[in-house]
Each structure stands twice: as structure tokens, then as C-alpha cells.
C-alpha positions, -999 to 999 in steps of 0.1 A, spaced: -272 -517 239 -292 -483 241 -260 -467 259 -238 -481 230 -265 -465 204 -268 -432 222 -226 -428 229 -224 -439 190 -247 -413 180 -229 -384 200 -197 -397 185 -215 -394 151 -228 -356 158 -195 -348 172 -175 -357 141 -196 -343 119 -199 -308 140 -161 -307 139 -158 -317 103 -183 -291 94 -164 -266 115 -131 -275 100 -149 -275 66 -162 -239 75 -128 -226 83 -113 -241 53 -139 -222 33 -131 -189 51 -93 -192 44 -98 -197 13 -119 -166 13 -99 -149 26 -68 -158 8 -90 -148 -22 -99 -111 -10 -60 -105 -2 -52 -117 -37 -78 -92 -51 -67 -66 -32 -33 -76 -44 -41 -70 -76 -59 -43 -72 -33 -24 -55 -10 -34 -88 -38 -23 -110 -35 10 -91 -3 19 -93 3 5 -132 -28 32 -138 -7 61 -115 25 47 -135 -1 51 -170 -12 87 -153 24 101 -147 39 87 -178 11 108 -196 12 137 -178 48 139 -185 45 133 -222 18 158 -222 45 189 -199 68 178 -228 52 181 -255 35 214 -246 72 225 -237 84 216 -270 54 231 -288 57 265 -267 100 262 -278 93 260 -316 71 288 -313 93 313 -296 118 302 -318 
């Protein structure tokens, strides 16, 4: 009866080490999964701002191109 107990209780810790472990590495997926979408999105936020940046940039060569033609005109 007090082997039965004891191998019972091992069982018990056993399960609940592996469940916690499983439950642990779940979490950490998850986690992870979570930092790649942020870089994700971060790397789109990036590039829509160089996209923003290099739109600008031109407008700005063509206007001062256009400004600098009226006036030698």
C-alpha cells in the first residue's frame, strides 16, 4: 500500500513536471512567434517610412527643380 502511494505520487509529480514543461514551451513559442511578428511589422513600418522618405525627397528635388526652371525662365 505505501509502494502504491509513493509510485502514485511520482506518477503525479511526473505529469505535472512534464505538463509544466510542455506548458512552458508553449508559452515560449508563443513568444516567440510574437517577437517575429513584431519585428515583422517593424521591418514593414521601416520600409513604408524609407518609401514616405524617398517619395518626399523626390517631391522636394522636383519641386526645387521646377522653382529653379521658372526662375531662369
Amino acid at each position: 500500500m505505501s509502494t502504491d502511494a509513493l509510485r502514485s505520487a511520482e506518477a503525479l509529480t511526473s505529469t505535472d513536471a512534464l505538463r509544466s514543461a510542455e506548458a512552458l514551451t508553449s508559452t515560449d513559442a508563443l513568444a516567440l512567434r510574437s517577437a517575429e511578428a513584431l519585428t515583422s511589422t517593424d521591418a514593414l513600418a521601416l520600409r513604408s517610412a524609407e518609401a514616405l522618405t524617398s517619395t518626399d525627397a523626390l517631391r522636394s528635388a522636383e519641386a526645387l527643380t521646377s522653382t529653379d526652371a521658372l526662375r531662369s525662365a
